[in-house]
C-alpha positions in Angstrom: 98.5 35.6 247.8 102.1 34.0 248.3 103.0 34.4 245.0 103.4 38.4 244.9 105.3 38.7 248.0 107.8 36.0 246.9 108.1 37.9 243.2 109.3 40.8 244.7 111.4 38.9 247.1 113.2 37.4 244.0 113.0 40.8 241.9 112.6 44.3 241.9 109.4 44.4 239.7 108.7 47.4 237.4 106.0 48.0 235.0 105.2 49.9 232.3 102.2 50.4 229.8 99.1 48.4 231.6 96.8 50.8 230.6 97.1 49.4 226.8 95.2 46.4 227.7 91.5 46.4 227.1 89.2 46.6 229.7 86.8 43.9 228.1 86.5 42.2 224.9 89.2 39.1 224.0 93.0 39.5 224.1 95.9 38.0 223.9 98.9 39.0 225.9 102.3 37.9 223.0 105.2 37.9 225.4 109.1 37.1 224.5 110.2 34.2 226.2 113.9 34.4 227.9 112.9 32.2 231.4 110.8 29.7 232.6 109.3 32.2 234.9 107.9 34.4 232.8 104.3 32.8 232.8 104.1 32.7 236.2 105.7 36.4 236.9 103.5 37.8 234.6 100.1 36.2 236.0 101.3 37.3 239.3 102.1 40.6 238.2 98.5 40.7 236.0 96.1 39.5 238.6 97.2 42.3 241.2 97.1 44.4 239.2 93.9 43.8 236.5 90.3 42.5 237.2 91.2 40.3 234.2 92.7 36.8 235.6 94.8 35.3 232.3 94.6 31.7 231.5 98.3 30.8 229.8 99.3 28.1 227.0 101.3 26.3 228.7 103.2 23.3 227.3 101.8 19.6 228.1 104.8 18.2 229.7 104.4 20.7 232.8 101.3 19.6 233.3 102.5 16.0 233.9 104.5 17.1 237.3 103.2 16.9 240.3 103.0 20.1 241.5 103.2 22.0 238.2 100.4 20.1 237.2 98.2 20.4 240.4 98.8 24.6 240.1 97.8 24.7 236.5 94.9 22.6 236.6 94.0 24.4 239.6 93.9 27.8 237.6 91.9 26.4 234.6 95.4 26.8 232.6 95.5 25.4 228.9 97.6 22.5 227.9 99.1 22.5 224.7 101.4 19.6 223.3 104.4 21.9 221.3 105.0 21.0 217.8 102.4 18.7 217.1 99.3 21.5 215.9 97.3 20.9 219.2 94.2 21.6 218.0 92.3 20.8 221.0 94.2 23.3 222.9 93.6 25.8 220.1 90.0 24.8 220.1 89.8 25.8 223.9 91.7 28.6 223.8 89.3 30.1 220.5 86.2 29.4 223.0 88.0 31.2 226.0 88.5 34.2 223.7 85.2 34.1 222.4 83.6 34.6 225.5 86.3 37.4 226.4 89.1 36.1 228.0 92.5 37.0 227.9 94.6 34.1 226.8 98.6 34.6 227.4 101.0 32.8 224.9 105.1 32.7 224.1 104.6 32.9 220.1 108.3 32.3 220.3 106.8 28.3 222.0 110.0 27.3 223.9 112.5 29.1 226.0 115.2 31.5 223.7 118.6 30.7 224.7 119.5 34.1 223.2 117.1 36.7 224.7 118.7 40.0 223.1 116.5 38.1 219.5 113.8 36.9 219.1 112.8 33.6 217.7 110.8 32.7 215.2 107.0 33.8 216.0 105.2 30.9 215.7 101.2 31.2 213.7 99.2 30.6 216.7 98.8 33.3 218.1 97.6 34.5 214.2 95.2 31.7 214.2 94.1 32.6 217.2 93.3 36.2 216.8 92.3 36.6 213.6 89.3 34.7 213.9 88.2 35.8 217.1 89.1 39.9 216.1 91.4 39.2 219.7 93.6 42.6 220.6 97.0 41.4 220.8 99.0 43.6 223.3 102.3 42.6 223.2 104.3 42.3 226.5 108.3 42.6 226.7 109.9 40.9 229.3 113.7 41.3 230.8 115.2 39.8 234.0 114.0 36.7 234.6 116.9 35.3 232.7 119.0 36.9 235.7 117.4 34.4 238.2 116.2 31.3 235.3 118.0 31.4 232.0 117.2 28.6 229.6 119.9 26.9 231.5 118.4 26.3 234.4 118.1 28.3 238.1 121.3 30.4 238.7 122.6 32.2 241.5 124.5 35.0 241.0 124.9 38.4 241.7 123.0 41.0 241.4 121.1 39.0 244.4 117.6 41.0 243.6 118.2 41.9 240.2 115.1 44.2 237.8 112.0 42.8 236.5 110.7 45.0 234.0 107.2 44.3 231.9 106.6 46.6 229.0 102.9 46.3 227.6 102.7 47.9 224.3 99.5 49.6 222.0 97.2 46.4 221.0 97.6 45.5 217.6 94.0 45.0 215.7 93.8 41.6 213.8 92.9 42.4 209.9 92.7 39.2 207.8 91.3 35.6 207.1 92.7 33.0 209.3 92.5 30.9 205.6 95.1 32.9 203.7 98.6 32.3 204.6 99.5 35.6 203.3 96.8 37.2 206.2 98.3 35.0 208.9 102.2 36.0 207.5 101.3 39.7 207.5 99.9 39.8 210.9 103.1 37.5 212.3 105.1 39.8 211.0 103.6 43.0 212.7 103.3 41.2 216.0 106.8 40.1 216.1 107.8 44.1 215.5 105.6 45.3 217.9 107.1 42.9 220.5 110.9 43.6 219.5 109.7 47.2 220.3 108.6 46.4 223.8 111.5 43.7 224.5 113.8 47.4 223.8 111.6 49.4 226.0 111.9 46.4 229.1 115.7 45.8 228.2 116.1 50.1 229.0 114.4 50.3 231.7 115.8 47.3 233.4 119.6 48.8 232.8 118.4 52.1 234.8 
């Protein structure tokens, strides 16, 4: 593959914590969301490393590119229109889990233009694992802002600067998908979970 020689090409790539995602059964991979490239560094990163190939939420505009759209289709990738409760592309990613997939997703939904905090964590990925009993593992990501900040592409030093993905303990969905309070409680553990993990990559990316 192209992809993973070019990656670390463009970074130096560290990881941390893969051995917290399940072997089988659904999941959902949460990851913060500071760079366009996070999607794609992370399936690069997952697929040479896992037997587990991710399918990503990815929004429906990309899809509408050339290219972007040629790739994504090409790897069975989920289109999801962003504010507008997509629930086709809800509906497909619930059959993807329940066959035991692992479905990727930004709960933040767009770009943050302030990596150091989160945004707000959208219910997706709540209505998404409760009623499938999905493992969420939750995945912090720092550097790719270095290269691709919300801004756009940027060159600047340093010319090769750390990648670091911090996969964290999977948190266990407990609740009805029908009670907001169920949906609220688990939002709010996933979004601590994944501040924790955002710490850990931040750290290790400043060694």
């Amino acid at each position: 593959m192209i992809a993973a020689p070019l990656l670390r090409v463009l970074f130096r790539v560290r990881m941390t914590g893969l051995e917290h995602v399940p072997a089988r059964g659904p999941t959902l991979l949460a990851f913060n969301h500071v760079s366009a490239l996070d999607g794609p560094a992370l399936a690069i990163v997952f697929a040479a490393r896992t037997a587990r190939p991710p399918r990503f939420l990815v929004a429906a505009e990309f899809f509408r590119r050339r290219f972007h759209g040629w790739v994504l289709r090409t790897f069975d990738q989920i289109s999801i229109r962003r504010g507008e409760g997509d629930g086709a592309a809800l509906g497909a990613a619930l059959e993807a889990l329940r066959t035991g997939s692992v479905i990727a997703i930004a709960p933040e939904g767009a770009v943050n233009a302030d990596p150091e905090h989160l945004q707000r964590i959208r219910s997706g990925i709540a209505r998404l694992a409760l009623p499938t009993g999905a493992a969420i593992v939750p995945v912090g990501i720092w550097g790719t802002q270095s290269r691709w900040p919300r801004g756009g592409m940027r060159w600047a030093r340093p010319w090769r600067p750390t990648l670091v993905m911090a996969f964290g303990p999977p948190i266990l969905p407990d609740g009805d998908v029908n009670l907001e309070a169920d949906i609220d409680a688990l939002l709010d553990r996933t979004r601590d979970r994944l501040e924790d993990q955002v710490a850990i990559a931040r750290s290790r990316a400043a060694r």
